[in-house]
C-alpha positions as CSV (number, residue, x, y, z in Angstrom):
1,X,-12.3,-2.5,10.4
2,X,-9.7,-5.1,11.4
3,X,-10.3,-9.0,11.8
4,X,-8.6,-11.4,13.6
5,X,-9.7,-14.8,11.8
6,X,-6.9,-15.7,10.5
7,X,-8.0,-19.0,8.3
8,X,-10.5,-17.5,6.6
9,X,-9.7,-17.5,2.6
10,X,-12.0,-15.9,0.1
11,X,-12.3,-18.7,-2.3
12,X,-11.1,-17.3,-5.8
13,X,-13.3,-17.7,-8.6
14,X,-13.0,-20.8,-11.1
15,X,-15.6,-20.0,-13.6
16,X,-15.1,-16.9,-16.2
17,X,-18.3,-16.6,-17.7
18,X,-19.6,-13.7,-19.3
19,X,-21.6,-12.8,-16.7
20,X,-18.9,-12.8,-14.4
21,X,-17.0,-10.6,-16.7
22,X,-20.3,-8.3,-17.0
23,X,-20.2,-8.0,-13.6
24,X,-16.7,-6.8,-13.0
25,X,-17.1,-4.2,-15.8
26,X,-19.9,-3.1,-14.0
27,X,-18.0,-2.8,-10.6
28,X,-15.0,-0.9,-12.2
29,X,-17.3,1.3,-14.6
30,X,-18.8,2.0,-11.0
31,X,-15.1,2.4,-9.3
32,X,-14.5,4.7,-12.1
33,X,-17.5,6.8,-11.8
34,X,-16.5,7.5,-7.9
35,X,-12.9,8.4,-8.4
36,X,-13.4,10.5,-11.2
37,X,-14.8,13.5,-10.1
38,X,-12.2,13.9,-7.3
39,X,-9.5,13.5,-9.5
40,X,-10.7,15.8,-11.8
41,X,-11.3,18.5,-9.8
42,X,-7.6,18.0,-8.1
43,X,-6.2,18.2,-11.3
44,X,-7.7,21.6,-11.9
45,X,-7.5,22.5,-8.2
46,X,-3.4,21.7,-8.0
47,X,-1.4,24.2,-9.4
48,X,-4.0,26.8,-8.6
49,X,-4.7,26.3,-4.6
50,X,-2.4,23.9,-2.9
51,X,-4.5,24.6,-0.1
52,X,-7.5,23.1,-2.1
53,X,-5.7,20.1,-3.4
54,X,-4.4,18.9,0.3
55,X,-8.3,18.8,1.0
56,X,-9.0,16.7,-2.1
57,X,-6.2,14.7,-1.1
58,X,-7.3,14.4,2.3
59,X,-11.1,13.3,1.1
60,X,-9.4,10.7,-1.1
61,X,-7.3,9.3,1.6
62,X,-10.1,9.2,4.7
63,X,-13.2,8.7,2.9
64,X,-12.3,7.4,-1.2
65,X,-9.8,4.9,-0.5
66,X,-12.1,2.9,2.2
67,X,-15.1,3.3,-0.2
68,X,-13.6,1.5,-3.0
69,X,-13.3,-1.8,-0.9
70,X,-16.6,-1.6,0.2
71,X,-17.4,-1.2,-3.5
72,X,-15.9,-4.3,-4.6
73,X,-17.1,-6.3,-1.6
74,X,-20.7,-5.2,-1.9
75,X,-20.4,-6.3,-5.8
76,X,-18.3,-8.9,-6.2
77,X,-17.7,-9.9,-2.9
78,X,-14.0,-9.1,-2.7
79,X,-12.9,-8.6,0.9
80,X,-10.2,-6.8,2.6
81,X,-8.6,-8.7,5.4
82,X,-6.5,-6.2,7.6
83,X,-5.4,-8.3,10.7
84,X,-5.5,-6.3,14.0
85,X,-2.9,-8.6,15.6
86,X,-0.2,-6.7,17.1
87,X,-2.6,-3.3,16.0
88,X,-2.8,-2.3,19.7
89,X,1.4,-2.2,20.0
90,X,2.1,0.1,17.1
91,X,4.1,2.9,18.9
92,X,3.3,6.6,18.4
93,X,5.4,7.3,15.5
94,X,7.4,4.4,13.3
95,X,8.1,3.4,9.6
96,X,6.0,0.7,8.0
97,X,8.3,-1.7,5.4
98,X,6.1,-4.0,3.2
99,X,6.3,-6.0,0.2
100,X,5.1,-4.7,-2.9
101,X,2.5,-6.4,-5.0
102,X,0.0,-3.2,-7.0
103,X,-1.0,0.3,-7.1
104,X,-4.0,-0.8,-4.9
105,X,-1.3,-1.5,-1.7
106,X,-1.6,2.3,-1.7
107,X,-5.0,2.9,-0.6
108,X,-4.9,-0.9,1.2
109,X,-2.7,0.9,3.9
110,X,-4.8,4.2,4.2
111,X,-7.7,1.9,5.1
112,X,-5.4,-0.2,7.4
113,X,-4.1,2.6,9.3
114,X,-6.8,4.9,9.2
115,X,-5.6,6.5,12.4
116,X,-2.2,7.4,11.1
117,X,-1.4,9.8,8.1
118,X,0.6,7.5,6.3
119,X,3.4,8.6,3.7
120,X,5.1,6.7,0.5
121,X,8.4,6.7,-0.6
122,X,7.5,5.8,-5.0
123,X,9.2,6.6,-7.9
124,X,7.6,10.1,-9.4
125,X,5.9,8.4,-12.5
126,X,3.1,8.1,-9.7
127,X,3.3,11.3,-9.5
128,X,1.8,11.8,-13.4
129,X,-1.4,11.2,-15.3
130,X,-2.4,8.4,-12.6
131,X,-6.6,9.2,-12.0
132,X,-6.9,9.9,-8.3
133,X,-3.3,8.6,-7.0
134,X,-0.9,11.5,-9.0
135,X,-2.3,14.7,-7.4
136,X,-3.0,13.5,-4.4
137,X,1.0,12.5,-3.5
138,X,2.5,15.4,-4.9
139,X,-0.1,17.5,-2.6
140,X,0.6,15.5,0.4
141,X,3.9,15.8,-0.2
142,X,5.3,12.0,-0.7
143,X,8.4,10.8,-1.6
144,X,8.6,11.2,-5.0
145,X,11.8,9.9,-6.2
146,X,12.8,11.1,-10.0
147,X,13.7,7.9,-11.9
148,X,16.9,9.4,-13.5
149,X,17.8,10.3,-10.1
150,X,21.9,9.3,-9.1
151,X,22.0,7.7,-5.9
152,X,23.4,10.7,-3.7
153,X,20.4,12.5,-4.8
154,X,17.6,9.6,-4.0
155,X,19.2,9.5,-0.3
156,X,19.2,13.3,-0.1
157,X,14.7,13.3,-1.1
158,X,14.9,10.3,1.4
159,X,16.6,12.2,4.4
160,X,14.4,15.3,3.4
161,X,11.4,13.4,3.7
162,X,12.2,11.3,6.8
163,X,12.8,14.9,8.3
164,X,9.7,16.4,7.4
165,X,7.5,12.9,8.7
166,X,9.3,13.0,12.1
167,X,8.3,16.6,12.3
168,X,4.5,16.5,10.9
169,X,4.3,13.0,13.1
170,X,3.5,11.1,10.0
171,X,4.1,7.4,9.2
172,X,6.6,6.6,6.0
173,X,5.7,3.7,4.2
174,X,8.7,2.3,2.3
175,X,8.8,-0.7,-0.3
176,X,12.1,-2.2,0.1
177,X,11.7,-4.4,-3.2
178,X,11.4,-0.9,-5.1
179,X,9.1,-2.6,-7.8
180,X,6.2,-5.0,-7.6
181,X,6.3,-8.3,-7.9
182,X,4.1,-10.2,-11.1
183,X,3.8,-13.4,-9.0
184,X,2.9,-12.2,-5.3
185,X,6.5,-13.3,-4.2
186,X,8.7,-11.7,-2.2
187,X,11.8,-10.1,-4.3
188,X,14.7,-9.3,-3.4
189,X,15.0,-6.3,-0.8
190,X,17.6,-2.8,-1.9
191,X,19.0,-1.6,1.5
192,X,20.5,1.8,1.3
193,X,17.1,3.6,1.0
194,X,15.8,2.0,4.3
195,X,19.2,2.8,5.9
196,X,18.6,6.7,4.8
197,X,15.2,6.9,6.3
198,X,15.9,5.2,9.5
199,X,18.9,7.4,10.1
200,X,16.6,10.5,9.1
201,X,13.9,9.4,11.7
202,X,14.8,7.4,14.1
203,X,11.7,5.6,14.7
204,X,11.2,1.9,15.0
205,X,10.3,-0.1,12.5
206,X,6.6,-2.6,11.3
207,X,6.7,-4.8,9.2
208,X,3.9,-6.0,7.4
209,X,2.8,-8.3,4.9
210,X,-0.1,-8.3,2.3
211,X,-1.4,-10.6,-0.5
212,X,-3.5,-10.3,-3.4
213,X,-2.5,-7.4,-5.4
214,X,-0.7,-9.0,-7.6
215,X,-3.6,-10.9,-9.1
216,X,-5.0,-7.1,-10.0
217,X,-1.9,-5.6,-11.4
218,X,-3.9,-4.4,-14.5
219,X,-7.7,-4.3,-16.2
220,X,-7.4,-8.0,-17.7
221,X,-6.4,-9.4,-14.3
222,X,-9.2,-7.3,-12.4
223,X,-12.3,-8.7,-14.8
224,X,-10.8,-12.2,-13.9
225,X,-10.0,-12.1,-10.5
226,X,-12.5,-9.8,-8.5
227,X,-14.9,-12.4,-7.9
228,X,-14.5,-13.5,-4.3
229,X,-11.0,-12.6,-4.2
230,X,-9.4,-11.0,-1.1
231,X,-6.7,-8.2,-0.3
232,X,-5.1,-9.0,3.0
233,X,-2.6,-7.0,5.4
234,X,-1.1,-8.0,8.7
235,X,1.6,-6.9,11.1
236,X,4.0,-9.3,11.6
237,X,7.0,-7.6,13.9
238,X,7.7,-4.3,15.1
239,X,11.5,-3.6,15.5
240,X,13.1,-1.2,17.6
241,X,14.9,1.9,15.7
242,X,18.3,0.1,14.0
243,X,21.3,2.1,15.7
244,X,23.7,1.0,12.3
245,X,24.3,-0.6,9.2
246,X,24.3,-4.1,10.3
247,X,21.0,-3.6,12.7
248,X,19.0,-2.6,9.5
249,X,20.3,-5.5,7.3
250,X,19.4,-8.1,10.1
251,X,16.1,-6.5,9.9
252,X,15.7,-6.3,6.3
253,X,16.7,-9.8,6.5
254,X,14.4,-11.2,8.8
255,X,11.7,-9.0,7.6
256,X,11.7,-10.4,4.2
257,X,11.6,-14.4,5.7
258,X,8.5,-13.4,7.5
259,X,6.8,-11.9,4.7
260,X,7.6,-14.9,2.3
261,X,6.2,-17.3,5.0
262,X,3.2,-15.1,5.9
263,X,2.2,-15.3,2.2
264,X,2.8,-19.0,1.6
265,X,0.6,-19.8,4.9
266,X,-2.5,-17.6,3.5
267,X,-1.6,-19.6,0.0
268,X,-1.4,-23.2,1.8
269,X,-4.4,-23.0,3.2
270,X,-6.7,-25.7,3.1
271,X,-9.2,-25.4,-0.3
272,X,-12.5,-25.3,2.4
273,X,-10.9,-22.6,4.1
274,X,-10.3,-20.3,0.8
């Protein structure tokens, strides 16, 4: 479901009582019982059935991913904010560039773009011992780039996979800061793997921002910070496909300036309105 108030702020939560801590056990202990079984069973079910696995995949992508926000908003009253301005102009096919703030932006844009089979370009440590999230891109075939990788061969996994989206009419997501940020700022943006997909697709380009993961980058951040916190996405341009090397620098460019100032205006927001 997408919302269009835009100064709405979940106010974040100043006490850290034990209760509140209690609580937020409680609501992981409870994430952790859902996700689980399904990543168990594709851990057994992926090098035997690839077939199987995709379905796993597929059940944690459409019906896991959303049920973990309502989860956290039903317990600790943690929203997710996705913004449907500029929802209704998304073209057909096109790559999605974002910043990068947790693991959780993963399933934050399969429940944004629930309409779309979305696809991520991450380094292949995701792709290991990660409950739920490991299996499930390595069935769904995401672009999984080896760490050790040289740079000829990152942009050769790149052009492969931009082929295969274009083909399977599937959205790439791409993170152009490669890492996430411990602050919620906006780093600085690596170019030549956005060059390589654009060239491999073709497609125009959205741009969104999103805010809030950074505050649950790890267990001791998620028992402090789930009360009343938020996760928020929002489209902010959609670009036409770059024809060259400068078009997708000015792009990058302005890209990251509009994330940076989308952030600070959900930050600067009047203490009321949090």
């Amino acid at each position: 479901m997408h919302y269009t108030i835009e100064k709405f702020y979940c106010r974040a939560s100043s006490g850290r009582l034990s209760g509140g801590y209690m609580s937020s056990f409680l609501t992981l202990l409870c994430l952790f019982s859902m996700v689980i079984p399904a990543s168990f069973a594709n851990v057994i079910a992926y090098p035997v059935s690839k077939k199987l696995s995709i379905r796993i995949s597929n059940y944690i992508n459409d019906v896991l991913a959303p049920r973990l926000f309502a989860i956290l908003y039903t317990y600790r009253k943690f929203r997710f904010w996705g913004y449907d301005a500029k929802y209704d102009e998304l073209p057909e096919n096109f790559i999605v560039i974002s910043n990068h703030q947790s693991l959780l932006d993963i399933p934050v844009f399969m429940k944004f773009l629930p309409q779309h089979s979305v696809r991520f370009i991450a380094k292949d440590t995701l792709g290991r011992h990660i409950p739920l999230v490991s299996e499930m891109l390595r069935a769904q075939e995401h672009c999984l780039i080896p760490r050790k990788a040289k740079p000829m061969e990152a942009m050769r996994y790149i052009s492969d996979f931009g082929k295969r989206v274009v083909e399977r009419k599937q959205v790439p997501i791409l993170f152009p800061e490669g890492s996430r940020t411990r602050d919620g700022q906006v780093g600085k943006f690596f170019s030549a793997g956005f060059r390589q997909l654009t060239e491999s697709t073709g497609l125009p380009v959205v741009v969104c921002a999103l805010d809030g993961g950074w505050q649950l980058r790890d267990i001791r951040k998620m028992m402090t910070n789930l009360k009343c916190g938020c996760y928020r996405v929002k489209i902010l341009k959609i670009f036409d496909p770059p024809k060259n090397k400068e078009d997708c620098n000015a792009i990058l460019e302005e890209s990251r300036i509009l994330m940076q100032q989308q952030i600070e205006y959900w930050r600067q927001l009047p203490a009321n309105k949090k």
